[in-house]
C-alpha positions in Angstrom: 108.4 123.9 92.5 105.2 125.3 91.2 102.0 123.5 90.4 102.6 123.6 86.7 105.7 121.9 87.3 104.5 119.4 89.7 101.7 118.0 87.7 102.2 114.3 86.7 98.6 112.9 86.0 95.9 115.1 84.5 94.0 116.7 87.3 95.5 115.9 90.2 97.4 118.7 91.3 94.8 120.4 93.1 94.8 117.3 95.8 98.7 117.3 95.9 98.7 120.7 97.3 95.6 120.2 99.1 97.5 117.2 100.7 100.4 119.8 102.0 98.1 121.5 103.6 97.5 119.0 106.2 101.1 118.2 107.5 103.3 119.3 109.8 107.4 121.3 110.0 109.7 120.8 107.4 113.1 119.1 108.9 116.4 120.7 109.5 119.0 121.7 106.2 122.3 119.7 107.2 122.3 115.9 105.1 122.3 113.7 108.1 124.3 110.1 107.5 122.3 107.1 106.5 121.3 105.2 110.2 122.0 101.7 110.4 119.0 99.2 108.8 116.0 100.3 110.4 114.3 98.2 113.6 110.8 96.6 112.7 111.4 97.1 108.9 107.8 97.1 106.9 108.8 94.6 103.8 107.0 95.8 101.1 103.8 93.9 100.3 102.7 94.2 103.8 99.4 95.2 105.1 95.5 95.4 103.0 96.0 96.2 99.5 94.4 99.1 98.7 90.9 99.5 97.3 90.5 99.9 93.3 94.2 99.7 92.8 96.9 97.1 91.5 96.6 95.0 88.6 97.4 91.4 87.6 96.5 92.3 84.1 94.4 88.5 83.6 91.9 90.5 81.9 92.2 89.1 78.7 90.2 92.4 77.5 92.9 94.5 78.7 93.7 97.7 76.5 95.5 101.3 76.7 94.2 103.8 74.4 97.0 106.3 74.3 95.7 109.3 72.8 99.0 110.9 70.8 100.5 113.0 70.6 102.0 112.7 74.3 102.9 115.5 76.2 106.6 116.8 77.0 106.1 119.4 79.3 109.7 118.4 80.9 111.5 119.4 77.8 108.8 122.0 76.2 106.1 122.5 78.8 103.7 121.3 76.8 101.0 119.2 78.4 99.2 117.9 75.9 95.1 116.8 76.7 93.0 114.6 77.6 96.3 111.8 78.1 96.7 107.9 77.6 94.1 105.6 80.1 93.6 102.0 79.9 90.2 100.8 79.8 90.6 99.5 83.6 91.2 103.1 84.6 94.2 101.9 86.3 97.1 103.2 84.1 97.3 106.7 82.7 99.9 108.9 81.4 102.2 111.4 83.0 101.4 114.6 82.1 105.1 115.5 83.0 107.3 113.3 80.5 104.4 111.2 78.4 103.4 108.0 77.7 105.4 104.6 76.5 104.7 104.3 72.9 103.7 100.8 73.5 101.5 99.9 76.6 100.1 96.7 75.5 99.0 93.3 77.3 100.8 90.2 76.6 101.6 86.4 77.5 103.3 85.9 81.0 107.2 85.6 80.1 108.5 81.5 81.2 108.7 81.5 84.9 106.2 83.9 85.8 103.7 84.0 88.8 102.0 80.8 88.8 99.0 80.5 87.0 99.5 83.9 85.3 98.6 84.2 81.8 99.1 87.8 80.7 101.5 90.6 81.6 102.3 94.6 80.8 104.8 95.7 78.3 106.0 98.8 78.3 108.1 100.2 75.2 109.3 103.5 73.7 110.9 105.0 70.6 110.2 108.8 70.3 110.9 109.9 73.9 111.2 113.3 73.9 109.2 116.0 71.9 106.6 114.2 69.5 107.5 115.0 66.2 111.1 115.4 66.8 115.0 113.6 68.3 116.8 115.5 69.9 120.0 112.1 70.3 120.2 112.1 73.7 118.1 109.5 76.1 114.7 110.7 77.4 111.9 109.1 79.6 108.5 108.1 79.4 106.2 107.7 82.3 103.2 105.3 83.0 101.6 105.9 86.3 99.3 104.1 88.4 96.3 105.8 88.3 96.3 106.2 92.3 95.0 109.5 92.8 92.2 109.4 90.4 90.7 105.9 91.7 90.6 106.9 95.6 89.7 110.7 95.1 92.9 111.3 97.5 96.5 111.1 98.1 97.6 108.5 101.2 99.9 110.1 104.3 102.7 108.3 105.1 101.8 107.9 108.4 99.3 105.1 106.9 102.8 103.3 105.9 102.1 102.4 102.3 104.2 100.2 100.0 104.2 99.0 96.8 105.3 95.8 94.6 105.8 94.6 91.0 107.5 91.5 89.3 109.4 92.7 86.6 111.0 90.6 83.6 114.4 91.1 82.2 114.3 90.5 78.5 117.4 88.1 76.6 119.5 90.5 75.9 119.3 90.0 71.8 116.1 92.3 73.1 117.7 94.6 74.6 118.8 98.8 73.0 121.7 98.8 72.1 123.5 101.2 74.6 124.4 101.3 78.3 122.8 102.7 81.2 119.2 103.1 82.6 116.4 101.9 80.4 113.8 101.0 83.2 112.3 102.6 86.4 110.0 101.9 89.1 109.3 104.8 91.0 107.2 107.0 93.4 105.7 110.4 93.5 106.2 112.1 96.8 105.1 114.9 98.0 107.8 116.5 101.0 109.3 119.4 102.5 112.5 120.4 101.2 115.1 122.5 102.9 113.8 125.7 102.4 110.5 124.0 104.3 108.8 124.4 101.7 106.2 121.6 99.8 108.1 119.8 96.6 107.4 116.9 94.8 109.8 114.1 94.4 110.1 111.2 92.5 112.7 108.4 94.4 112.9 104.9 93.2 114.9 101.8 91.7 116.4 102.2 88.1 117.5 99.4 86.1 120.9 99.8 84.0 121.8 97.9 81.1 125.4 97.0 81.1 128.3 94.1 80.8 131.2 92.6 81.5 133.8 90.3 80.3 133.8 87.5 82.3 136.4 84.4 80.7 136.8 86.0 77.3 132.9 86.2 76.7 130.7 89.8 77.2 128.4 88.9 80.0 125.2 91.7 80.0 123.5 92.2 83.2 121.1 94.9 84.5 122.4 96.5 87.7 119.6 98.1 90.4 120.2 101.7 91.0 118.6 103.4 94.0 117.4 107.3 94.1 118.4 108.9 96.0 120.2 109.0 99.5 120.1 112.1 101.4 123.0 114.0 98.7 120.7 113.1 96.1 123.2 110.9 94.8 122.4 107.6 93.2 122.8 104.4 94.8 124.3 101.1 93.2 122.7 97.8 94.2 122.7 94.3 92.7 122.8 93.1 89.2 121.0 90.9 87.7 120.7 88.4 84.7 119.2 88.9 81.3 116.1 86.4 80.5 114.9 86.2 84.5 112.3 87.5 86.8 112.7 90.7 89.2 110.6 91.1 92.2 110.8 95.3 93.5 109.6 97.1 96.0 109.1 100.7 97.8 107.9 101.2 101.6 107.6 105.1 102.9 107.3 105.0 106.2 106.3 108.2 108.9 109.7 109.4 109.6 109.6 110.1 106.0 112.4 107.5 104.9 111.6 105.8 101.6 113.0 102.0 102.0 114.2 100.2 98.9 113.8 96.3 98.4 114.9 94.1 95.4 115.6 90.5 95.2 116.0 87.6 92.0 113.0 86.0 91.3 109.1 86.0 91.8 109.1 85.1 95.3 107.9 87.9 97.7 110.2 90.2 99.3 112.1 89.6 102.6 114.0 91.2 105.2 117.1 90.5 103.6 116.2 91.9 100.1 116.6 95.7 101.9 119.0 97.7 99.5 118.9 100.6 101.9 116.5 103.3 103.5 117.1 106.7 102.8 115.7 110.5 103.8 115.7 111.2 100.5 117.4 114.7 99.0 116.8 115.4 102.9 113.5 115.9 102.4 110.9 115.4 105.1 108.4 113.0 103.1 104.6 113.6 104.0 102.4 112.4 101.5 102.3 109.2 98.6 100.3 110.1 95.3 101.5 107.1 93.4 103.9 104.6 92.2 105.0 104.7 87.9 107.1 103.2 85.6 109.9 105.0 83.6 111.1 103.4 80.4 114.1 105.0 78.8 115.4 105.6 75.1 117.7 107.1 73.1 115.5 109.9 71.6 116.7 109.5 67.7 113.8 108.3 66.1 114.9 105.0 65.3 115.9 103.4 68.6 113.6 101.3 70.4 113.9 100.9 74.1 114.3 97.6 75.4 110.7 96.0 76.2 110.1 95.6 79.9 107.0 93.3 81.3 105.5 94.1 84.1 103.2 92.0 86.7 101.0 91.6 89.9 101.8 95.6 90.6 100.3 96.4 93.9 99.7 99.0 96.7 99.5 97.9 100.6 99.0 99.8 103.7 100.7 98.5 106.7 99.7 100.8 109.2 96.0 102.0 107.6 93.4 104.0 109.8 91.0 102.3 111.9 88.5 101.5 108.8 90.9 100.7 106.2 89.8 100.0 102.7 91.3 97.1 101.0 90.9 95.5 97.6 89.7 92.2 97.5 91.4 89.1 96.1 89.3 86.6 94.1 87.8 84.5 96.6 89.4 86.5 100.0 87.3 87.5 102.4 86.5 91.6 102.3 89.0 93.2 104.9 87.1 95.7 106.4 
């Protein structure tokens, strides 16, 4: 994959390759089977959150200027400048695929995080080629702005992980059609099988879907995982409309990306592990960022369901000797 093709925020792909620079061999070409759940498992959230990252969106003052018309360079390669940024400099558009059309800040859903008064919604009509529908579904990206706030990408040898609470809408809110509609994901950096350095973008989908269950249509969203070591996509648990997701990603040395979801708003545990995977049978090296997909039918009139996001965060478990972590309001500075 060339740097063109690899670019997902504005500017950044001069570190990515940079990055590859500094790692070691690629791994061998034959898939090798899933291993059994992995010993000492790093539970997302673990470790010092990261310095100027994460968000908990409470500024009341919180804004995204979105700068149209987005850019589709995975349909037209078109990238179109300068890109969407919130005020916060935490969220920006993907220079790949383009921005939600709605990026907004709003009330905390009932049975959010306690004490939490404002969330992120995410939102999209025209998800393909501004201007124009081409009927079929299409994706929009907002990434976390990772690169751009630490002036560098973070080895996977530092262990890092990342968390978000996520709400289901009711499903009166919900587009009408089945399949994927939302996506929290990472970009990877990796050596594929021809040992050479390739982005990747592995993560946990959510699909819209239902069931007849005693004569009534039950909808549910069902957890997807990408990708196992085929590149094939995973099924994991469902879930129920009008409640509270907690996710999470850990990418650990050996290069396995680990998957985590679990009902509610309470943090993630051991037994919330949906599986650990080498993904594609890639040998991941290096962590740019974590992003948010949010998928529509691309005919101009469709809206994608609305997705509210909270308390997204980046941890280290396994940081160098002088780590640098954000600070919670009245923590002590972890130095």
């Amino acid at each position: 994959m060339d740097a063109k093709l690899s670019r997902r925020t504005f500017g950044t792909s001069a570190l990515s390759l940079a990055a590859a620079a500094m790692v070691g061999d690629a791994i061998g070409q034959v898939p090798q089977p899933p291993p059994d759940r992995p010993k000492n498992l790093v539970i997302p959230g673990t470790g010092p959150r990261v310095a100027r990252t994460g968000d908990d969106f409470e500024d009341e003052k919180w804004v995204y200027y979105p700068q149209e018309p987005k850019s589709s360079w995975n349909i037209d390669e078109n990238v179109r400048i300068p890109g969407g940024v919130s005020q916060n400099q935490l969220w920006a558009e993907g220079a790949k695929r383009g921005q939600p059309d709605i990026v907004k800040r709003v009330n905390t859903p009932p049975g959010g995080i306690e004490g939490s008064k404002g969330c992120m919604m995410i939102q999209t009509r025209r998800s393909g080629v501004p201007g124009s529908s081409s009927g079929v579904p299409q994706q929009d990206d907002l990434l976390h702005n990772t690169v751009a706030r630490l002036g560098r990408t973070i080895p996977v040898s530092w262990t890092p992980n990342c968390t978000c609470r996520v709400y289901v809408p009711a499903a009166t809110q919900w587009e009408q059609r089945n399949g994927s509609s939302f996506g929290f994901r990472a970009g990877l950096q990796a050596f594929n099988n021809k040992g050479r350095n390739d982005e990747h973008w592995p993560g946990i989908f959510l699909d819209m879907g239902w069931e007849l269950k005693d004569n009534e249509k039950k909808h549910f969203v069902r957890a997807i995982i990408r990708a196992d070591e085929w590149g094939r996509d995973l099924p994991g648990p469902k879930f129920e409309p009008a409640s509270w997701i907690t996710l999470g990603m850990t990418f650990t040395p050996d290069g396995f990306s680990h998957f985590f979801a679990r009902p509610g708003i309470e943090d993630l545990r051991e037994e919330d592990h949906l599986g650990s995977y080498n993904c594609y049978n890639w040998r991941t090296h290096t962590f740019e960022t974590y992003f948010f997909n949010v998928i529509s039918m691309d005919d101009g009139w469709s809206w994608s369901t609305p997705w509210v996001i909270d308390d997204a965060f980046l941890h280290v478990a396994t940081p160098p000797a002088q780590p640098r972590a954000a600070q919670a309001p009245g923590a002590s500075t972890v130095k």
